[in-house]
NUDOLO-972829 format. One record per residue: x, z, y of N, C-alpha, C in turn; residue in one letter; residue number from 1. Coordinates in nm, 2 decimals, decimal comma. Layout:
% residues N
[r [X; Z; Y]; [X; Z; Y]; [X; Z; Y]; A; NUM]
...
This chain:
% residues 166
[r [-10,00; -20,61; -0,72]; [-10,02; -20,71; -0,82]; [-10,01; -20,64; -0,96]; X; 1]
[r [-10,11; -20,65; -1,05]; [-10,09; -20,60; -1,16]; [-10,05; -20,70; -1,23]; X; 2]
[r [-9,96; -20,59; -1,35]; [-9,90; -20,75; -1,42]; [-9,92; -20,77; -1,59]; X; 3]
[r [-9,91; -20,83; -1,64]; [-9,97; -20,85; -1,81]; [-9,91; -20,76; -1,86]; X; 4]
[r [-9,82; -20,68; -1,85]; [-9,72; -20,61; -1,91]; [-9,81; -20,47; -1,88]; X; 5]
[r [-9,84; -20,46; -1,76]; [-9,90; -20,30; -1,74]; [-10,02; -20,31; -1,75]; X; 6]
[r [-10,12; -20,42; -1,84]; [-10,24; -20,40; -1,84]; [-10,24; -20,44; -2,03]; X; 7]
[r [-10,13; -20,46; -2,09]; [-10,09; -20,50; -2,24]; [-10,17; -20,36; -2,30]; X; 8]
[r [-10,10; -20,28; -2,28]; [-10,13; -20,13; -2,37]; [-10,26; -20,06; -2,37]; X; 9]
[r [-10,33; -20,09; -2,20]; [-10,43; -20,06; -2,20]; [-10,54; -20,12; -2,31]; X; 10]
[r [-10,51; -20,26; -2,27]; [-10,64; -20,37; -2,33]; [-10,59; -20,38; -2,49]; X; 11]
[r [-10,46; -20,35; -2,53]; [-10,47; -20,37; -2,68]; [-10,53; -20,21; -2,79]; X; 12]
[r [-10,50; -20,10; -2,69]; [-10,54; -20,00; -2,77]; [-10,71; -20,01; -2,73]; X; 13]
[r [-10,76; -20,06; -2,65]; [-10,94; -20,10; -2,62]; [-10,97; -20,17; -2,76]; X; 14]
[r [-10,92; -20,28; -2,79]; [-10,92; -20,40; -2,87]; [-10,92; -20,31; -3,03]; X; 15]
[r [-10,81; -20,25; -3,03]; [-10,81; -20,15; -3,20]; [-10,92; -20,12; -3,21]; X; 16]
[r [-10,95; -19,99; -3,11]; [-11,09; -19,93; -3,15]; [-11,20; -19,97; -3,13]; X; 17]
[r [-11,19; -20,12; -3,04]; [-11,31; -20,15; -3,08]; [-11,36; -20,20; -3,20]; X; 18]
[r [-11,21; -20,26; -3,22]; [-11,21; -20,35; -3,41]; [-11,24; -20,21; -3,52]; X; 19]
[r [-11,21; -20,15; -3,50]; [-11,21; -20,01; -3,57]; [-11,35; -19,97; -3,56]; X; 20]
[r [-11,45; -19,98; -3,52]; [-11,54; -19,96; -3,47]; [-11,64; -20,06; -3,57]; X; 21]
[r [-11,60; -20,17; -3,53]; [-11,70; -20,31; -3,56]; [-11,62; -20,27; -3,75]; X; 22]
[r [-11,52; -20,24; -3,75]; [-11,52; -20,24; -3,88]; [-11,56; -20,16; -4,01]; X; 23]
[r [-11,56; -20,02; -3,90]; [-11,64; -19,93; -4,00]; [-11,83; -19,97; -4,03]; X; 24]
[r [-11,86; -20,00; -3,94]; [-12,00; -20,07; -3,93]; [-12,01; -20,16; -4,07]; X; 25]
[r [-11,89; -20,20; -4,07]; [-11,95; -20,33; -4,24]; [-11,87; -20,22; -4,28]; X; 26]
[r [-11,81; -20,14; -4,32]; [-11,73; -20,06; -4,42]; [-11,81; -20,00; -4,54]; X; 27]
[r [-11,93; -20,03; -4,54]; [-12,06; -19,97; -4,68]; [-12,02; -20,10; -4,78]; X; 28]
[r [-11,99; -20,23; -4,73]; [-11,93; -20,28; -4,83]; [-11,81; -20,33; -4,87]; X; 29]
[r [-11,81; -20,31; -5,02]; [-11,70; -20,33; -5,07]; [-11,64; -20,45; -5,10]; X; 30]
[r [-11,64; -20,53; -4,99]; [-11,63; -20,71; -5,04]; [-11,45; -20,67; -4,92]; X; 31]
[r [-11,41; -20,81; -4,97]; [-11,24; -20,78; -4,90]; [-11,26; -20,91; -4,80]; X; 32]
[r [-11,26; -20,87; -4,68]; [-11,24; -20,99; -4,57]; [-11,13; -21,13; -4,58]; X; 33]
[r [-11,04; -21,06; -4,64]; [-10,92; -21,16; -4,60]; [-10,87; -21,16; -4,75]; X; 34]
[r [-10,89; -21,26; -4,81]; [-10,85; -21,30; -4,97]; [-10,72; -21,24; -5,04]; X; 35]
[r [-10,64; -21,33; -4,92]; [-10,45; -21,31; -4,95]; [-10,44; -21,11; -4,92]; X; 36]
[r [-10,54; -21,06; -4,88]; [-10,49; -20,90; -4,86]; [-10,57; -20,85; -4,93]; X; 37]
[r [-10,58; -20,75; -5,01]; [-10,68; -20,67; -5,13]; [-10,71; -20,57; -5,07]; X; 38]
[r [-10,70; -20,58; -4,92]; [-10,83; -20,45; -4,88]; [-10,93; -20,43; -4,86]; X; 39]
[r [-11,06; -20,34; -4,86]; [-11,20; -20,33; -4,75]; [-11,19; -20,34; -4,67]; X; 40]
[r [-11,31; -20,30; -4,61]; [-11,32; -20,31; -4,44]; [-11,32; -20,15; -4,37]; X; 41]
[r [-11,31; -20,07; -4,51]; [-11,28; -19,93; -4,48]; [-11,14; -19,91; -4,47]; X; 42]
[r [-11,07; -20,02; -4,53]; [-10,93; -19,99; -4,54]; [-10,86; -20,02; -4,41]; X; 43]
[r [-10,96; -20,17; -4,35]; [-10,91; -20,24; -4,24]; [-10,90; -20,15; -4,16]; X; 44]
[r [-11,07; -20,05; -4,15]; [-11,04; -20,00; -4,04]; [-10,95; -19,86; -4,01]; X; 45]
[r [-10,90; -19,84; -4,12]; [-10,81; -19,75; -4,11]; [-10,70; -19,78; -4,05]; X; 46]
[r [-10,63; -19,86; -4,10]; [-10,49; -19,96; -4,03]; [-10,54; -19,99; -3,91]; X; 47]
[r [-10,63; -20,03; -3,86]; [-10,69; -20,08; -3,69]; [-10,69; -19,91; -3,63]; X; 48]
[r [-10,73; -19,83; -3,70]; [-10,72; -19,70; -3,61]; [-10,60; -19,67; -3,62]; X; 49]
[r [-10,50; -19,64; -3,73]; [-10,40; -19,59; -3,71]; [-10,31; -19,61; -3,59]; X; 50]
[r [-10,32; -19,81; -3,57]; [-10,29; -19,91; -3,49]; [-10,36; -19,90; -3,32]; X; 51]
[r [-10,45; -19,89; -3,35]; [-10,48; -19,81; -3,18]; [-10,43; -19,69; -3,14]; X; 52]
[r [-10,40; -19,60; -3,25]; [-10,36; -19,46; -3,23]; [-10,19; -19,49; -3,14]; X; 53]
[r [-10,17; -19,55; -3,22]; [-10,01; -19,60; -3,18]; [-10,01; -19,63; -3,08]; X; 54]
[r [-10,08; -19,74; -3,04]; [-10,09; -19,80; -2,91]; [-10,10; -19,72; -2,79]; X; 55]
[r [-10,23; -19,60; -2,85]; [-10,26; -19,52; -2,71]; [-10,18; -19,44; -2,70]; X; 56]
[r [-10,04; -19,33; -2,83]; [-9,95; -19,28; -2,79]; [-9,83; -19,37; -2,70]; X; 57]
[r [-9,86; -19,50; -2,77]; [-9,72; -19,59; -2,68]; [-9,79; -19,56; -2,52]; X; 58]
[r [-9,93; -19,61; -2,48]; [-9,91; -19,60; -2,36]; [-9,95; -19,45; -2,27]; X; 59]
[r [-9,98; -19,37; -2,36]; [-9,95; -19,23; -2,29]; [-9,79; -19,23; -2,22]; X; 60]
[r [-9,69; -19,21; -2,33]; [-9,57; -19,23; -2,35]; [-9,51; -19,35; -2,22]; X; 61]
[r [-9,57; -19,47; -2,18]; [-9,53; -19,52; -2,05]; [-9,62; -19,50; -1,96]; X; 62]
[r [-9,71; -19,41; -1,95]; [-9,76; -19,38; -1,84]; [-9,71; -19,22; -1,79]; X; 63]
[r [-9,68; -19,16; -1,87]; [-9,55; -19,03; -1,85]; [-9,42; -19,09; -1,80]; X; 64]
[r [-9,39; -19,19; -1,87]; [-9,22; -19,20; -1,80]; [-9,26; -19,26; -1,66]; X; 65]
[r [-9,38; -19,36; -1,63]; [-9,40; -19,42; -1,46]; [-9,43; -19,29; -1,42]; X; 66]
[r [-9,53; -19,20; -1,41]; [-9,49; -19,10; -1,33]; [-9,42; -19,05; -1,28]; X; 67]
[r [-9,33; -19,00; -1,42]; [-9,20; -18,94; -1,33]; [-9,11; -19,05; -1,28]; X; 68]
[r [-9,07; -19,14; -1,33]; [-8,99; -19,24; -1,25]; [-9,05; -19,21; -1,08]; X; 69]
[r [-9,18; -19,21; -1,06]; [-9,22; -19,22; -0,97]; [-9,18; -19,08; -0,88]; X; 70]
[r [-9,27; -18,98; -0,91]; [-9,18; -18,83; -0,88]; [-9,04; -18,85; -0,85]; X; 71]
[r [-8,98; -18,89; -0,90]; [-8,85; -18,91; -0,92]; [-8,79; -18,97; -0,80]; X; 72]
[r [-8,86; -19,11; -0,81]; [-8,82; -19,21; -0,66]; [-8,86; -19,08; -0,54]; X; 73]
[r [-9,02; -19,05; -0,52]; [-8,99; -18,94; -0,45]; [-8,92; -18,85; -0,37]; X; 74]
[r [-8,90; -18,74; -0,49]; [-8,83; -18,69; -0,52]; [-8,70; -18,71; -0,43]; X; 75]
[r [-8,61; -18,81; -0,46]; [-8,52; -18,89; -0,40]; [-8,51; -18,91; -0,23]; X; 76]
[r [-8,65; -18,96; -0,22]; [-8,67; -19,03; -0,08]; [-8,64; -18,88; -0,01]; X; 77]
[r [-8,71; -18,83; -0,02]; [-8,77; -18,65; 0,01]; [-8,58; -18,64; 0,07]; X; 78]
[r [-8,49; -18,61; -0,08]; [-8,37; -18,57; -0,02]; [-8,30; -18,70; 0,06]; X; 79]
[r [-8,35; -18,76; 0,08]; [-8,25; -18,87; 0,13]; [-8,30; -18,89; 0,31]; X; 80]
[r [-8,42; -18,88; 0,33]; [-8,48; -18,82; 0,42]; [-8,40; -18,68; 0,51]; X; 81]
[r [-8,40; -18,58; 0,42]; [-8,32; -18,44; 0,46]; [-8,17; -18,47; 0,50]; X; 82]
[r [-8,10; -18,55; 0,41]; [-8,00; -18,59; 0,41]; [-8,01; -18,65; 0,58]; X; 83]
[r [-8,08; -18,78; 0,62]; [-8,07; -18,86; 0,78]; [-8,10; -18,74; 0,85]; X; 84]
[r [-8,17; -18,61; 0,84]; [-8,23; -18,54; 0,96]; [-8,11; -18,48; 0,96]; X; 85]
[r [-8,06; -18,42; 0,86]; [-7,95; -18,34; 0,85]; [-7,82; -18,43; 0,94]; X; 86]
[r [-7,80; -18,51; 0,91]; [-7,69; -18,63; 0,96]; [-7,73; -18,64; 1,10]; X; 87]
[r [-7,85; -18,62; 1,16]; [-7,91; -18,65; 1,27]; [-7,88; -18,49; 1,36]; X; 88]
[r [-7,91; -18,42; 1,31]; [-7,89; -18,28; 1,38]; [-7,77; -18,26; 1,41]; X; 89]
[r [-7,65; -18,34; 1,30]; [-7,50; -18,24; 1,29]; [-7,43; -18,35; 1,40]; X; 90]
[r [-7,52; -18,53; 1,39]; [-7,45; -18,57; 1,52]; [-7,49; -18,56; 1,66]; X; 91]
[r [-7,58; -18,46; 1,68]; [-7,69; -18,40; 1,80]; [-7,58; -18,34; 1,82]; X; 92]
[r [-7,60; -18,26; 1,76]; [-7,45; -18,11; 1,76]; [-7,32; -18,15; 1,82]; X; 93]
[r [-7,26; -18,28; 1,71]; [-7,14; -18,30; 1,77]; [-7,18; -18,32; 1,90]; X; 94]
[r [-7,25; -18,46; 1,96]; [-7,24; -18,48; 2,11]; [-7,25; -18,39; 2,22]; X; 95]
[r [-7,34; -18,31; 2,16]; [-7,38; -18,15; 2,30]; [-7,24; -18,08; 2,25]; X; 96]
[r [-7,16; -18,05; 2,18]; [-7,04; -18,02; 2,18]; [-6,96; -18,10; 2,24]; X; 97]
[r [-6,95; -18,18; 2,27]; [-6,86; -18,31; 2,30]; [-6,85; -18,29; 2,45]; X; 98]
[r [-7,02; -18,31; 2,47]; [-7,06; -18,31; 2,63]; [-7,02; -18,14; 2,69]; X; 99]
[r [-6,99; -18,07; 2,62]; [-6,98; -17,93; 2,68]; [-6,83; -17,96; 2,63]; X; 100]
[r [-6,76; -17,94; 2,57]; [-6,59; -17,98; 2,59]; [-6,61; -18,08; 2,75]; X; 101]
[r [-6,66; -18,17; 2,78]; [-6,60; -18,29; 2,90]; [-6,64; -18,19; 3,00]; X; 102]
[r [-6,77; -18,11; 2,99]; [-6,79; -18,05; 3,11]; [-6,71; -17,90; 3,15]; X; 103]
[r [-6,68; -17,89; 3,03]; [-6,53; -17,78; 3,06]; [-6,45; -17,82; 3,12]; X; 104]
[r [-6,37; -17,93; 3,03]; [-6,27; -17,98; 3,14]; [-6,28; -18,03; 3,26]; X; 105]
[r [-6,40; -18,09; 3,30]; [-6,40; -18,15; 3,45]; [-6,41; -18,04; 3,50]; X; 106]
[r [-6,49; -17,93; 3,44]; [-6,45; -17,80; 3,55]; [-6,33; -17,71; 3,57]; X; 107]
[r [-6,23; -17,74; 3,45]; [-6,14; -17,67; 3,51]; [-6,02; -17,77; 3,63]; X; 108]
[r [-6,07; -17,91; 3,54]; [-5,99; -18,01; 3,65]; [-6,02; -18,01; 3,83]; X; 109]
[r [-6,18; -17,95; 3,80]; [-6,21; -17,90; 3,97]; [-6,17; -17,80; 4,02]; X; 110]
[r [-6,13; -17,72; 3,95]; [-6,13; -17,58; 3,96]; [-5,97; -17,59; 3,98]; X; 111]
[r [-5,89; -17,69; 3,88]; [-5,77; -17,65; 3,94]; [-5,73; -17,72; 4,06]; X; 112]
[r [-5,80; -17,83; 4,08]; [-5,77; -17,91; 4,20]; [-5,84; -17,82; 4,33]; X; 113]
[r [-5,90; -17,73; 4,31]; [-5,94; -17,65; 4,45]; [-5,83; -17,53; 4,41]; X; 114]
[r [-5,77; -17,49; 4,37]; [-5,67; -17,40; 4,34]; [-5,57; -17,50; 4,39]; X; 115]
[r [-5,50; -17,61; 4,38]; [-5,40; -17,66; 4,44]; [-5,45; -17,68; 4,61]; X; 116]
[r [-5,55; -17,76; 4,65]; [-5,59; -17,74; 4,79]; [-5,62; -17,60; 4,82]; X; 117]
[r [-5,63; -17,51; 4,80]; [-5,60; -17,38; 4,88]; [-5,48; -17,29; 4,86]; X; 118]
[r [-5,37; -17,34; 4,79]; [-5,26; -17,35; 4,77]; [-5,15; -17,46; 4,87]; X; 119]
[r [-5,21; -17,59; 4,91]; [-5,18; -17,65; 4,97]; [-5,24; -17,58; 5,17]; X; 120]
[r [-5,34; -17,58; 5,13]; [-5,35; -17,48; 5,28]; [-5,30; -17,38; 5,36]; X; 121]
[r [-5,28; -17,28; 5,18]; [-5,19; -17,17; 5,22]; [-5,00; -17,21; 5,30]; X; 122]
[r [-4,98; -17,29; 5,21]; [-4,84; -17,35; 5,23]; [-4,85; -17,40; 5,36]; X; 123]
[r [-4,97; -17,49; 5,39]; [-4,93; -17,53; 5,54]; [-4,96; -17,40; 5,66]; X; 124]
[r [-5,01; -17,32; 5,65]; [-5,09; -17,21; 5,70]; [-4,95; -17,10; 5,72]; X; 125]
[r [-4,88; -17,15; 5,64]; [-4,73; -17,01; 5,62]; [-4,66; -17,11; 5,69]; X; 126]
[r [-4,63; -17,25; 5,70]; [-4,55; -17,33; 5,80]; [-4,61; -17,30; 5,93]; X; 127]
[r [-4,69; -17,34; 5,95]; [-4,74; -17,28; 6,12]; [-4,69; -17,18; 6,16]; X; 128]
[r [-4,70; -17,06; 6,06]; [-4,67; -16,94; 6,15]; [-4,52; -16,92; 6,13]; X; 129]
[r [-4,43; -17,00; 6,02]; [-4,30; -16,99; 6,03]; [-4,26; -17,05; 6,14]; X; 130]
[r [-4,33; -17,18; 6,19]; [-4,29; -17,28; 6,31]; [-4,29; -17,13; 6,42]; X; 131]
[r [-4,41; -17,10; 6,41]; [-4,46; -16,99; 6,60]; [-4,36; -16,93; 6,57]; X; 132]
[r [-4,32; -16,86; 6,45]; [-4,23; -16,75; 6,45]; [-4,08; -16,81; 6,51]; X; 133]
[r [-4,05; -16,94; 6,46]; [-3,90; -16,98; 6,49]; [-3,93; -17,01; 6,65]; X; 134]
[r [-4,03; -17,03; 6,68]; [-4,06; -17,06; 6,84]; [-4,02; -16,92; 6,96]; X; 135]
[r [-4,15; -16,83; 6,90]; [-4,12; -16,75; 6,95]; [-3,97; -16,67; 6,95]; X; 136]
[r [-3,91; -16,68; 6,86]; [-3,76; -16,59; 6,87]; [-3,68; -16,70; 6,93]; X; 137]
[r [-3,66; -16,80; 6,93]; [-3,62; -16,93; 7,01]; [-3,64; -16,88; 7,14]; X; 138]
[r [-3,76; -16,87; 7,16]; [-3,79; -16,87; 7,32]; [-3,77; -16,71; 7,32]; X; 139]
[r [-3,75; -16,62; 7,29]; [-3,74; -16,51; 7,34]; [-3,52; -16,49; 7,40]; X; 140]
[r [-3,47; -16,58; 7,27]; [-3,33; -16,58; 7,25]; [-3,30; -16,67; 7,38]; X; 141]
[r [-3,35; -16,74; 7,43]; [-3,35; -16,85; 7,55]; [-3,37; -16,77; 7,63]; X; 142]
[r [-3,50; -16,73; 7,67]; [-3,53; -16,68; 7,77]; [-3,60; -16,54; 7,78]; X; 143]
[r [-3,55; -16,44; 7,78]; [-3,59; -16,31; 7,70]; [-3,68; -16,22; 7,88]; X; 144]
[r [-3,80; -16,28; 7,85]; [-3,88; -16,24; 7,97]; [-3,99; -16,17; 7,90]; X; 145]
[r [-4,10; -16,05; 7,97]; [-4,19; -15,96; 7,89]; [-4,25; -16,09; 7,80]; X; 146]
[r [-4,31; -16,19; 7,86]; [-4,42; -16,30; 7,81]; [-4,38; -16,34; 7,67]; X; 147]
[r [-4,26; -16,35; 7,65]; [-4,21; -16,41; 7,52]; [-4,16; -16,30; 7,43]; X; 148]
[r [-4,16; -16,19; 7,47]; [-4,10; -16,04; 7,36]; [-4,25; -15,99; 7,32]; X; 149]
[r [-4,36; -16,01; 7,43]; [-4,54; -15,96; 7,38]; [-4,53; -16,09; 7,27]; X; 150]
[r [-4,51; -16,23; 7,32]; [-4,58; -16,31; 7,20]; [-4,48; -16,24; 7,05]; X; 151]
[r [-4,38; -16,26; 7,04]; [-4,27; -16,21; 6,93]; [-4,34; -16,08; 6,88]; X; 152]
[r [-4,38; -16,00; 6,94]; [-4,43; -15,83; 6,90]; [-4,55; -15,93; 6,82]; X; 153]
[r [-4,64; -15,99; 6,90]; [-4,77; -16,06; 6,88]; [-4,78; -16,10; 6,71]; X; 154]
[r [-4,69; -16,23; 6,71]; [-4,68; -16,25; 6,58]; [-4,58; -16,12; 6,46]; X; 155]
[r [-4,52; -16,07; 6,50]; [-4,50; -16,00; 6,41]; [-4,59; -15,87; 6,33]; X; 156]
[r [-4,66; -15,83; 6,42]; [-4,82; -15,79; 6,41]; [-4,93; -15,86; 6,33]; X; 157]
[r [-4,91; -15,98; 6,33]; [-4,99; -16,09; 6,29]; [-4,95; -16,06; 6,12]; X; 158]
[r [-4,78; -16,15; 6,14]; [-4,71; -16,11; 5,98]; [-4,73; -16,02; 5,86]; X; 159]
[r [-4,74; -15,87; 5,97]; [-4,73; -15,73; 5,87]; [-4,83; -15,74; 5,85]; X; 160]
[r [-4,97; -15,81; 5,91]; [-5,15; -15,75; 5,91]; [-5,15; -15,89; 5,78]; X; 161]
[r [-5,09; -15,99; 5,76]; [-5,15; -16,11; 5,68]; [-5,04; -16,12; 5,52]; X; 162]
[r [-4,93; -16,03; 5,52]; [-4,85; -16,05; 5,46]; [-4,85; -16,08; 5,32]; X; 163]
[r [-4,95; -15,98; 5,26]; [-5,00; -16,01; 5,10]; [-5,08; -16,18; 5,14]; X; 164]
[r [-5,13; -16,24; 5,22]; [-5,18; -16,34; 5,19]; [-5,10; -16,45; 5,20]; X; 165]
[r [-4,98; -16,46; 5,24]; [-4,87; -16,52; 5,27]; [-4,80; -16,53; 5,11]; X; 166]
């Protein structure tokens, strides 16, 4: 929408020189237009030009500052724009950091929960053969026959060959 304000400057400095114009045209004579003022029409149109002149530096003068205002809004958007991408990458970042911390930890929480069940194996795996072992010397102390002194040799053979895994 254009508005009377931003089409004022244009149409009044049009209007000067046109009058400036129409008035140099009768300016050969020396009769005075307007009674109550003691000027020509050479005088008028001097004041009508000076008076356009003004007008077309006033709207040079706001047609420079809308520019840059405009530039300016730009300008603005431009960093305000860099600013969301930027805010957009650094919360990308955080999450894929985020998500790589949780997947650390679930891996060490698997990793240590398979370290306790083969820990838990080991322990039951060393009761078995403490059970055979208390068996076999049981049964050897009971009843001390070749059958039960081979098993006793057996597992203690077993012991010395597995001992570091124990």
């Amino acid at each position: 929408m254009v508005s009377f304000l931003g089409l004022l400057p244009r149409t009044l400095t049009t209007f000067l020189f046109a009058l400036t114009a129409l008035l140099r045209f009768y300016g050969n004579s020396e009769s005075v237009p307007i009674p109550r003022f003691p000027l020509t029409y050479l005088q008028w149109s001097f004041w009508a030009f000076i008076a356009a002149t003004t007008a077309l530096v006033v709207n040079l003068g706001l047609e420079w500052h809308a520019g840059h205002q405009r530039r300016y809004r730009e300008a603005e958007a431009r960093e305000i724009a860099i600013e969301t991408r930027k805010t957009a990458i650094e919360t990308r970042e955080v999450a894929v950091e985020t998500r790589e911390i949780t997947n650390r930890t679930r891996d060490v929480a698997v990793e240590t929960r398979e370290i306790a069940a083969r820990e838990r194996d080991r322990a039951a795996y060393r009761t078995r053969l403490q059970t055979k072992c208390l068996a076999a010397i049981m049964g050897c102390q009971l009843a001390p026959n070749p059958r039960s002194k081979q098993r006793l040799r057996d597992l203690l053979t077993l012991l010395e060959e597995y001992s570091d895994l124990l």
